[in-house]
N, C-alpha and C positions, 0 to 999 in steps of 0.2 A: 504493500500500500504506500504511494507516495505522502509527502507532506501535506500537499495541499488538500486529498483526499481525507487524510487521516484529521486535519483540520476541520473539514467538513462535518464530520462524522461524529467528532469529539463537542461541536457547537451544538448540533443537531441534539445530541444526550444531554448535553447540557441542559438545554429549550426544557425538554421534554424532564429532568428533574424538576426545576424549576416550576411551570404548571402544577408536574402533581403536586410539588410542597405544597401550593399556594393552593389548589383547589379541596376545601372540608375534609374530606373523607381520606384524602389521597396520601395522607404524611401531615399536615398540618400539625401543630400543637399547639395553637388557640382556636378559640372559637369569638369570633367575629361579632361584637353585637352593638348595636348602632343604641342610640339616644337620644331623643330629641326633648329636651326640657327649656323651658322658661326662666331658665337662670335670675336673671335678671329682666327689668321693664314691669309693665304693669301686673303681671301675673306669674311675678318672682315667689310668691308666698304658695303659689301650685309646683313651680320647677326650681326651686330650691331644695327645699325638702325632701322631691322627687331625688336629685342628682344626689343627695349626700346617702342616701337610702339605698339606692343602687348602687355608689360606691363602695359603701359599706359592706353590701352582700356580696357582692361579688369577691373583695378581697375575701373577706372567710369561705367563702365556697375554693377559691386558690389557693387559700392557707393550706385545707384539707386535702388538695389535688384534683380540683378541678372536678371537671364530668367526664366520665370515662375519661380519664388518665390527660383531657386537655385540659389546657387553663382556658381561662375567658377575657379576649380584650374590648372592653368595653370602651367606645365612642363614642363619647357626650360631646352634645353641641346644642349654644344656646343659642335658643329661636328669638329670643324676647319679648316671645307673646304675639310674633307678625306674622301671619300666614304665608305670606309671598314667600320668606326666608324658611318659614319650615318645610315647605314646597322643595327650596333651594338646597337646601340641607339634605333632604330625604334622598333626592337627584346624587347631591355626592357622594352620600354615604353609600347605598346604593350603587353606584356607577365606579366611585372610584375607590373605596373600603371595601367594595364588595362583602356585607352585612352580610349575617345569616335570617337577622329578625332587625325591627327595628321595636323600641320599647318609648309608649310617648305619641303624641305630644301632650303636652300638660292641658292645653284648649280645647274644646269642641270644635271651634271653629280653624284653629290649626289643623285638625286631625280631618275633617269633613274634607278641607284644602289637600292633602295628600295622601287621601284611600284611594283615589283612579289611579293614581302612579304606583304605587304599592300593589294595587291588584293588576296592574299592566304589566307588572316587571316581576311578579311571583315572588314578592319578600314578606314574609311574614310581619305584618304592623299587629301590636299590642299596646293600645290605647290607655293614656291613661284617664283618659276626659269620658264624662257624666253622659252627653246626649244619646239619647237611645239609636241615634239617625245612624249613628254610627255604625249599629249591626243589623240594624233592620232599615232596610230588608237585609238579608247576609251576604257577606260577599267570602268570597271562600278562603282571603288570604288574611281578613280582618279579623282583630278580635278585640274587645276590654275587658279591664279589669273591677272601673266601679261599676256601684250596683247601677238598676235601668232609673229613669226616669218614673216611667209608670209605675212603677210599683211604691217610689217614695211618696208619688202622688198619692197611689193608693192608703198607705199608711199613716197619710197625713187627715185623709178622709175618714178612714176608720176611726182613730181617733175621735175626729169632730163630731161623728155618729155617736159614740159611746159618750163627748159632753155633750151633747144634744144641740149640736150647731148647725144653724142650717140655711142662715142667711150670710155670706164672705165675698168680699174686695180681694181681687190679683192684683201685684203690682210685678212687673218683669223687666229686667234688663235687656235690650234690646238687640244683644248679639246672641252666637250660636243656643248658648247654656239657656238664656231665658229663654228664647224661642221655643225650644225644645220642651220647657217645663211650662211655658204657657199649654200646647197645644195639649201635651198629655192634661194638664188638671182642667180644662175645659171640657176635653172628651169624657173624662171621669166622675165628674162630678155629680153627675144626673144618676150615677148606679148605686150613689150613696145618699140619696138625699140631700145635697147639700146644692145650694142657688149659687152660680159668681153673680152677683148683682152687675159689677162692675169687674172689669179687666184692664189695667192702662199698663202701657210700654213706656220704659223712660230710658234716657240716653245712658249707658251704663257706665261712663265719665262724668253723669251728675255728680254737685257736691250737696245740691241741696231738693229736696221732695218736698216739702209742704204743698207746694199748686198741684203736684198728683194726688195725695194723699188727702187736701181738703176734698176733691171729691169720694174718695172713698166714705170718709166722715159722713159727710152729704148724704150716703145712703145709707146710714146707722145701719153698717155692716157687726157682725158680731164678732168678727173674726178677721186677720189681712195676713195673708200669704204673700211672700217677697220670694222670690227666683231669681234670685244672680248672685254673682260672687262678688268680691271688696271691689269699690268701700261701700256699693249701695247698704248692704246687710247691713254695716253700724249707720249710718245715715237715715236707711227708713225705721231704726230703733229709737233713735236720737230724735228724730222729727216728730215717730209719736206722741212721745214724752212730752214734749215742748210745747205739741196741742192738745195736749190732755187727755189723749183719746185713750177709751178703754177697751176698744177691741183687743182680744189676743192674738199677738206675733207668730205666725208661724212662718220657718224657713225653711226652704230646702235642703238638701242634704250637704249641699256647698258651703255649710256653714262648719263642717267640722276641724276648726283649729281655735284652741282656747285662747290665742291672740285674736279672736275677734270680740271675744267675750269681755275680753281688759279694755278694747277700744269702746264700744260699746256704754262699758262703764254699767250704773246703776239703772242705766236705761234695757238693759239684756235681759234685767233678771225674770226669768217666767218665758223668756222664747222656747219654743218645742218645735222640734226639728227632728227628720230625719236622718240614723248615720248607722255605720257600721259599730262593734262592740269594741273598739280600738281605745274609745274616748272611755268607756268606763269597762275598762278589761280588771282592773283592781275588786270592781264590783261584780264579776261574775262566778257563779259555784263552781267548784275545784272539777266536778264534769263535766264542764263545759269543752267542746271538740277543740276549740279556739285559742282558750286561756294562755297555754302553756306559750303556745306562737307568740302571740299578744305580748304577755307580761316581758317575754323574750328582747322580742325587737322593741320596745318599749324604754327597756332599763338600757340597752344595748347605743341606742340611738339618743338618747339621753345624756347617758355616760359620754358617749364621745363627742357629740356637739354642742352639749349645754346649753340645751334649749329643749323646750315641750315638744313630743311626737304630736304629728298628727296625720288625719285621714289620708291628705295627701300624698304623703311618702309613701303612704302603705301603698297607695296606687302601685308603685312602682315597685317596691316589694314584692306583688302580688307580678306582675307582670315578670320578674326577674323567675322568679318559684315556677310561672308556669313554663317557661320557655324550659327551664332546668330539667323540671319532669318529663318535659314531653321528647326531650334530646336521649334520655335516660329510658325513656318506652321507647323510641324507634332504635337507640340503639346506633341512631347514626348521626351526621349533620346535615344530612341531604334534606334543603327546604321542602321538599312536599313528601317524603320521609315525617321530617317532625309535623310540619301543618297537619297532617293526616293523625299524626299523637295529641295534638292540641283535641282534637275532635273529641279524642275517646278517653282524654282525663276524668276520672270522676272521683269524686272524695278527695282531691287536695286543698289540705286546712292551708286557706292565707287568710291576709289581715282583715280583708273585707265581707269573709263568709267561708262557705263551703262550695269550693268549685265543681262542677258537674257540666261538661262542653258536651255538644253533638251536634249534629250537621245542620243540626237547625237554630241552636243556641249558641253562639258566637260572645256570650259572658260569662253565661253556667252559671249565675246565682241567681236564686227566687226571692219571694218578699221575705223569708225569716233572714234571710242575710242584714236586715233592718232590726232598728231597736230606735223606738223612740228616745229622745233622751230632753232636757229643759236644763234651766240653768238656774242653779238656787246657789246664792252666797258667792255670787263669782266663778263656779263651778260647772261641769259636766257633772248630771246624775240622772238616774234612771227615771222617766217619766211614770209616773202611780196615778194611776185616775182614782180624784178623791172621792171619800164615797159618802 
């Protein structure tokens, strides 16, 4: 063999190691997982929490040796809160990280913005945002992690049934998150008895509601549901206070971080809301399926950031758990290998329930994934209808 043949030859092997390293299955020893959080910008308080939550986990799952014998490089990148750029993001990671999964984005409306590209391109997106739109209808490559919309709506109703409410005021932030939660508690509301007299949308960059909120007033509503995330939540609490009003607060489930409860102030106290068991995991019986996760990541993420857990990291928690398991049932990292393991997870305890996927459930939690909870003394506690 001459030189310049045997050069050929020797390039050609080379190519060809090369690929397989780089390609999952083929030699690799990481596994590839993208991240898109809200680090920073208006909805830093969702991808914050997210990003240190899944750094967290990830180095201990590495500590231990990884999933089947890889480690995990995990690729955070922060969106901050723009859909265009989580769009942008997803494209790179995607394209030129060549992802396994991506985990994220912190927004509904980030996440709405790049499930076509996600389901174009066969990468597995696990959501960490609230709106139901998201898996319904299902798309095959989509998944989340919190609970749905409807069902918090639902819980929010049951409740009202059980005080015997039956006249309430909607007030909604007017991006993805409210949109999502107006439409479910509209649809809902008529199966519970309960009337929206009134429904207004407000800018969700308001600082101030009283001119939405006098009309609520106006129809001696008994009750006012608020659907968005900060700062409307301490601002329509703060506002009602200031007009006297005695309807009771209720919020959605995007209320779960006790830094809203301290902004808030004494105006919070008595809000009932829907959330996972995360916020009162201290409070629940030693058989509970949950507890042990819970108080876990709880003390864990505590300890190391020095600041209060909440819902939303679990997002990403949960999102981190499921990709884990499902690499661990297939057995491999071939994306539709695992996608196909995402389907047929059932029984994995994360932060925000009991997961249970299949080809028609793209979040695998039902309504006991919820636990009403109210805020008495400053505090997360379990909601007790008084008797």
């Amino acid at each position: 063999m001459n030189f310049k043949k045997f050069l050929t030859v020797s390039l050609s092997l080379m190519v060809s190691l090369f690929i397989g390293i780089s390609c999952g299955d083929k030699g690799g020893n990481t596994i590839k997982i993208g991240a898109l959080f809200s680090v920073t910008g208006p909805a830093s308080f969702l991808g914050a929490p997210e990003q240190k939550t899944a750094q967290m986990l990830v180095e201990e799952i590495n500590a231990k040796g990884g999933i089947n014998n890889k480690k995990i490089e995990l690729i955070v990148e922060d969106t901050a809160g723009d859909a265009n750029k989580a769009l942008s993001l997803a494209n790179k990671l995607i394209k030129e990280n060549k992802v396994l999964a991506i985990i994220g984005p912190s927004t509904s409306g980030e996440t709405l913005k790049i499930k076509e590209l996600c389901e174009k391109e066969k990468v597995i997106l696990i959501s960490c945002a609230a709106a139901e739109s998201i898996v319904n209808p299902v798309a095959k490559y989509v998944f989340k992690t919190p609970q749905k919309d409807s069902q918090a709506a639902m819980r929010i109703f049951m409740t009202m049934k059980d005080m015997g409410i039956k006249n309430v005021g909607v007030v909604s932030s007017g991006d993805g998150f409210g949109k999502g939660g107006k439409e479910q508690l509209e649809k809902l509301a008529p199966n519970y008895g309960v009337t929206i007299s009134i429904s207004e949308v407000y800018d969700a960059k308001a600082t101030d509601l009283t001119g939405v909120l006098n009309k609520l007033k106006g129809k001696n509503v008994e009750a006012v549901i608020n659907w968005s995330i900060v700062p409307a939540q301490a601002i329509v609490a703060k506002n009602m206070r200031q007009m006297n009003m005695t309807a009771l607060l209720f919020q959605s489930h995007g209320f779960g971080n006790i830094k809203y409860v301290k902004e808030t102030g004494k105006a919070g106290e008595g809000i009932i809301f829907p959330a996972g068991r995360l916020l009162i995991a201290d409070k629940l019986p030693d058989t509970n399926k949950q507890k042990a996760l819970l108080i876990k990541y709880k003390t864990d993420y505590e300890a190391k950031f020095k600041e209060d857990v909440s819902t939303f990291g679990g997002h990403a928690y949960d999102a981190i758990i499921v990709i884990v398991e499902a690499i661990k049932k297939a057995q491999s990292t071939d994306k539709d290998k695992v996608r196909d393991a995402i389907e047929g997870l059932k029984d994995v305890v994360g932060t925000g329930g009991i997961f249970n996927f299949s080809a028609a459930d793209h979040n695998g939690l039902d309504i006991d994934a919820f636990e009403m909870i109210t805020v008495k003394d400053g505090k997360f506690v379990p909601y007790e209808k008084k008797k």
